[in-house]
N, C-alpha and C positions, 0 to 999 in steps of 0.2 A: 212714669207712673205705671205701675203694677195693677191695670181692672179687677185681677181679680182679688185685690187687698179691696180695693172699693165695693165690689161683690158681697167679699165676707161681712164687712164692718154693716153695710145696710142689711145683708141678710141678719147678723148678729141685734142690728136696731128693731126688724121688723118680730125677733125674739126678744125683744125687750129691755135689753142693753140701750138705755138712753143716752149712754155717753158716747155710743158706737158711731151714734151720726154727728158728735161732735167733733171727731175724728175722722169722719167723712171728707166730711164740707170742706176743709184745707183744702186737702188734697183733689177735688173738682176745684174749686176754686184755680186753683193753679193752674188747672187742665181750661177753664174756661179761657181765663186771662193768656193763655199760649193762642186759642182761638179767637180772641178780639183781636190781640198785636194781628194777628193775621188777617185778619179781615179788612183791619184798618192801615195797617202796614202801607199801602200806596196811597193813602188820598196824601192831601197835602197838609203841608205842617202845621197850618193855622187852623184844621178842621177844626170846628168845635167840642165832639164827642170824640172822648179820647179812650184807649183802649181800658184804661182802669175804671171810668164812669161807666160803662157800659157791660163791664163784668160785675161790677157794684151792683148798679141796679140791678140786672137779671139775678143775682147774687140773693139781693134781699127778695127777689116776687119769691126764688125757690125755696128759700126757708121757710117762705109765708105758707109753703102748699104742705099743713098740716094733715090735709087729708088722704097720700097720696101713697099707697102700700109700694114703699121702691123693694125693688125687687134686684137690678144689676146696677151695675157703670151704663151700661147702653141705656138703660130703660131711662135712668136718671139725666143721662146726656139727651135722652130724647124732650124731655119735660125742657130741659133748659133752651135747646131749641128754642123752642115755643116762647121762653121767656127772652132771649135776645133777637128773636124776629119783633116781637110787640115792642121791643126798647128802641131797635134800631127804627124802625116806623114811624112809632111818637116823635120821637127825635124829629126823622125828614120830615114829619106833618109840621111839628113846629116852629122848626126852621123854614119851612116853605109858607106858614101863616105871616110868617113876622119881615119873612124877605125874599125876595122870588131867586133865589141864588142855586139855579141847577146842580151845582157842583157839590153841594151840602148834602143832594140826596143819594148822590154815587156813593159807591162800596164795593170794595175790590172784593168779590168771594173766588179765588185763584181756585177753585174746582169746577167754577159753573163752564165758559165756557172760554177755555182758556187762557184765563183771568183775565179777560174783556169786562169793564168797571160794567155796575146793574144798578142802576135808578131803584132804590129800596121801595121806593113806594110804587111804584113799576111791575116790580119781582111782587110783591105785596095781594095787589092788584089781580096779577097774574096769578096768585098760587090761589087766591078767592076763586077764581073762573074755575079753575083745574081742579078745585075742591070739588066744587059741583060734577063738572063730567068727569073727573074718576079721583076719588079720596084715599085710595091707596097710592098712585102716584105723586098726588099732593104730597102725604104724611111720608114717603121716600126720600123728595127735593125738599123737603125742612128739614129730616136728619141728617142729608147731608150736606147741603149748604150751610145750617146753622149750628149744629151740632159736629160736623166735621166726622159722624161716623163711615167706618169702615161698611162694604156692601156685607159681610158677615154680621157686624153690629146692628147693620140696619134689620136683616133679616132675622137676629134676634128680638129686636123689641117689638116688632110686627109679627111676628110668629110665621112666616113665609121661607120658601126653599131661596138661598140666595142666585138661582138663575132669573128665579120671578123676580129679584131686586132688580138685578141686572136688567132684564128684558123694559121692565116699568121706568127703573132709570133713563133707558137711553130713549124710548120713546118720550117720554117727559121731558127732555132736553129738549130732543127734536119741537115738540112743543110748544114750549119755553123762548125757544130761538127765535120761531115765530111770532110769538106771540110778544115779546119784548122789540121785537123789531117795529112792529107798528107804534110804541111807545117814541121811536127814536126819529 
């Protein structure tokens, strides 16, 4: 996929082309669904949340966010973030209300730390704390954990130099490490 065909079409939606984001949405869609196969791609084959249910749902919150001036591909992948972090969560609270089955809550995100599997509601948990002591860090490890953006993409939809991505990222790892290890 071509971002900056995605670029034009919302930029063309936000001038008033209402078809423009009808023409959009495919083509994210596609780009999501590549990042669920990927997320979900190592659990085990009788997970219950399969990569198409979870591109679905965050699929429909995004259409629902009528309010939402999209501006790029990035900005738009960042929004989606947000909507498969909340899907993948419900999901593990679900599944952990109905039946204590640890393995339902993992999820391989193969960037975190060297796709060592992450307890969703764990990572969840974790990115709440880190919201509080530093929300630029937080809003970094959502785009790219869940959104699968590049440190340049990221640095676009945050309006920051991509050393700051860099520098926030890897201390937020460091972090993260920590901080998920007491989980384990």
């Amino acid at each position: 996929m071509d971002p900056s065909e995605v670029t034009q079409l919302l930029e063309d939606y936000r001038r008033g082309d209402k078809q423009a984001l009808d023409k959009a949405l495919p083509i994210v869609y596609d780009e999501l669904r590549r990042l669920a196969r990927l997320y979900l791609s190592r659990e085990r084959g009788d997970h219950t949340l399969q990569p198409t249910a979870l591109v679905h749902e965050a699929y429909m919150r995004l259409v629902d966010q009528y309010n939402v001036d999209w501006r790029n591909r990035s900005q738009f992948m960042g929004v989606a973030a947000q909507m498969m972090r909340r899907v993948l969560v419900n999901h593990a609270q679900a599944k952990g209300a109905t039946k204590r089955d640890p393995n339902e809550m993992i999820v391989e995100f193969p960037r975190i730390f060297d796709s060592q599997p992450v307890d969703v509601l764990a990572l969840d948990i974790a990115l709440d704390k880190l919201k509080l002591i530093d929300p630029l860090q937080e809003r970094i490890v959502e785009l790219r954990f869940f959104a699968g953006l590049t440190v340049e993409e990221v640095a676009q939809v945050i309006d920051v130099s991509e050393s700051t991505v860099n520098r926030e990222w890897a201390v937020a790892k460091l972090w993260l490490r920590r901080e998920l290890a007491a989980f384990s």
